[in-house]
C-alpha positions in Angstrom: 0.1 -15.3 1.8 3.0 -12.9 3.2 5.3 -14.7 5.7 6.1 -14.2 9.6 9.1 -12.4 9.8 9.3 -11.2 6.3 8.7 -7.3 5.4 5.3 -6.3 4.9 4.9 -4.7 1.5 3.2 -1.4 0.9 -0.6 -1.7 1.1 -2.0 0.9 -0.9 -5.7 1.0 0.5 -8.7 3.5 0.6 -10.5 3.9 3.2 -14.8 4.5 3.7 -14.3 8.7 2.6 -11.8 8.0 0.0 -8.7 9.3 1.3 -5.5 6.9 0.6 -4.4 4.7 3.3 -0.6 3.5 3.2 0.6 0.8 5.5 4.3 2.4 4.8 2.5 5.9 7.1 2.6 3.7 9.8 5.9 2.3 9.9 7.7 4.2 12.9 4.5 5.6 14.6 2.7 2.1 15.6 2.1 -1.5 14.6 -0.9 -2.7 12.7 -3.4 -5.3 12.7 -5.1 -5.8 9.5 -8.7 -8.4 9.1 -9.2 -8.8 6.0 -13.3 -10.1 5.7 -14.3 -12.6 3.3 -17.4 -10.6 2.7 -19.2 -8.2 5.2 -22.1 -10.1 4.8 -20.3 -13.0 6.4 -21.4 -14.0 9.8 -18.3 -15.4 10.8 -16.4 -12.5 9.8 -18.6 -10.3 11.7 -18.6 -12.1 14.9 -14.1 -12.0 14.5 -14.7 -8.2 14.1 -17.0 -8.0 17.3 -13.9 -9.8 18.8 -11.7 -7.1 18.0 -13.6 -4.4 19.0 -14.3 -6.1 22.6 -10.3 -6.0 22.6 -9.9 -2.7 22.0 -8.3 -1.9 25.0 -5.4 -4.5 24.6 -4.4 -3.0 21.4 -4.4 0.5 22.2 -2.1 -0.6 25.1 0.2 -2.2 22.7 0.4 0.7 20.7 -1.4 -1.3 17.5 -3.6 0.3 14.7 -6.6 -1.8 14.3 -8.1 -1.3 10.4 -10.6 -3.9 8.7 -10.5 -4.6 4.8 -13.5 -5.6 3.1 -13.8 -6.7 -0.8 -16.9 -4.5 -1.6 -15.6 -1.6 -1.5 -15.9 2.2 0.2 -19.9 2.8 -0.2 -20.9 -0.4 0.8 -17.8 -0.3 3.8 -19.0 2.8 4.8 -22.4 1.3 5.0 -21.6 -1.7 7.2 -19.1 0.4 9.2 -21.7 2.6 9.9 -24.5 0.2 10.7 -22.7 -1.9 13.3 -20.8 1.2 14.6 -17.2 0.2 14.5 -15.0 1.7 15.7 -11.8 0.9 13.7 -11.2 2.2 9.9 -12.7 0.4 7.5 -10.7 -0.1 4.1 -10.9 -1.3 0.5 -8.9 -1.5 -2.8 -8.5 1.8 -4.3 -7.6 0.3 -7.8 -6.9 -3.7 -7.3 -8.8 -6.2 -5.0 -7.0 -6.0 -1.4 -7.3 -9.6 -0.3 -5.0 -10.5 -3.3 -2.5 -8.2 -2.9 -1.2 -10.0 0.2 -2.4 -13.6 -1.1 -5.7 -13.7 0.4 -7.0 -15.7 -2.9 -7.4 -18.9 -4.1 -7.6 -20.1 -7.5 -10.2 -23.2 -7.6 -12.8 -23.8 -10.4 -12.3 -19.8 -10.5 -11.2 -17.4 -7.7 -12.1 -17.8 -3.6 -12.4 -14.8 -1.3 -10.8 -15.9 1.9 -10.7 -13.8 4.9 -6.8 -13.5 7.6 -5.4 -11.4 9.6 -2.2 -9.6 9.4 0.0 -7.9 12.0 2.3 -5.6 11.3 5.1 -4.4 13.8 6.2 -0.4 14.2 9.2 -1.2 12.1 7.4 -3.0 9.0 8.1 -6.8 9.3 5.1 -9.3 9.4 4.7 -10.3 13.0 1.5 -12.9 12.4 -0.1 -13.7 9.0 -3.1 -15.9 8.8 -5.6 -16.6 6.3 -7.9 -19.5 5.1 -10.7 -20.1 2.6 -13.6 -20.9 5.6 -14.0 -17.9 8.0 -14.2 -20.4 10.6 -10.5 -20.8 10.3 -9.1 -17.3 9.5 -9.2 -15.6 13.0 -6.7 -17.3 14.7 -6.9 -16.1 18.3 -4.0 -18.1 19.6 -1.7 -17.3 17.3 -2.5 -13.8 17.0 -2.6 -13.4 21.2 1.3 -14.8 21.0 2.6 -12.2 18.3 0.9 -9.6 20.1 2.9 -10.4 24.0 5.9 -10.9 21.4 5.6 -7.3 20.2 4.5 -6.2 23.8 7.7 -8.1 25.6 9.9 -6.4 22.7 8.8 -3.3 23.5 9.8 -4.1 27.6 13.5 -4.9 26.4 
């Protein structure tokens, strides 16, 4: 799991039409908060995704990039993106699985989805990284609320 404080590394993501989505494109313009789903199936996840979309004000006023990775890929992103009409972009792994390019797996009698969330500050460094193996656990609304008045008092300075 990538580090608070430490660089983010380049995402190389899809998103639900196919077109390539960089994290690196961001990196000067805005800052970026990635959920990463276990499944979109999972109710958990869903109700952490209604949760961001009821805050969508509070991140456009902090200048942040909302965008939700899910394991199954475009077609069936495109699907659930469309069906529950959100409003953020929805991505997946163009070639490689997304949740284990940031070390969203776990290796136990075979290989765990888990579900986090990942912010991402305007000049690339890790801001708030959280992930666990139960959905119940991987939205951490505390933590995430204090990284995001960090980057907003920051931005005051």
């Amino acid at each position: 799991m990538l580090i608070s404080g430490s660089p983010a590394p380049d995402l190389e993501l899809e998103d639900t039409t196919g077109q390539a989505w960089r994290l690196s494109r961001h990196r000067g313009v805005h800052n970026v908060l990635l959920y990463f789903m276990r499944s979109t199936s999972c109710p958990l996840c869903n109700r952490h995704v209604r949760d961001l979309v009821a805050q969508q004000d509070r991140f456009d006023d902090s200048n942040i990039h909302v965008a939700v990775v899910v394991p199954e890929g475009r077609g069936p992103g495109l699907e659930w993106k469309t069906g529950r009409g959100i409003p953020f972009p929805v991505l997946s792994g163009a070639a490689a699985g997304p949740h284990e390019s940031i070390g969203l797996t776990r290796k136990v009698f075979g290989s765990i989805q888990q579900s986090g969330t990942v912010l991402v500050d305007v000049d690339g460094i890790v801001r708030h990284a959280h992930g666990a193996t139960l959905p119940l656990n991987s939205y951490d609304t505390k933590g995430l609320a204090a990284a995001i008045d960090s980057l907003r008092s920051r931005t005051m300075m």
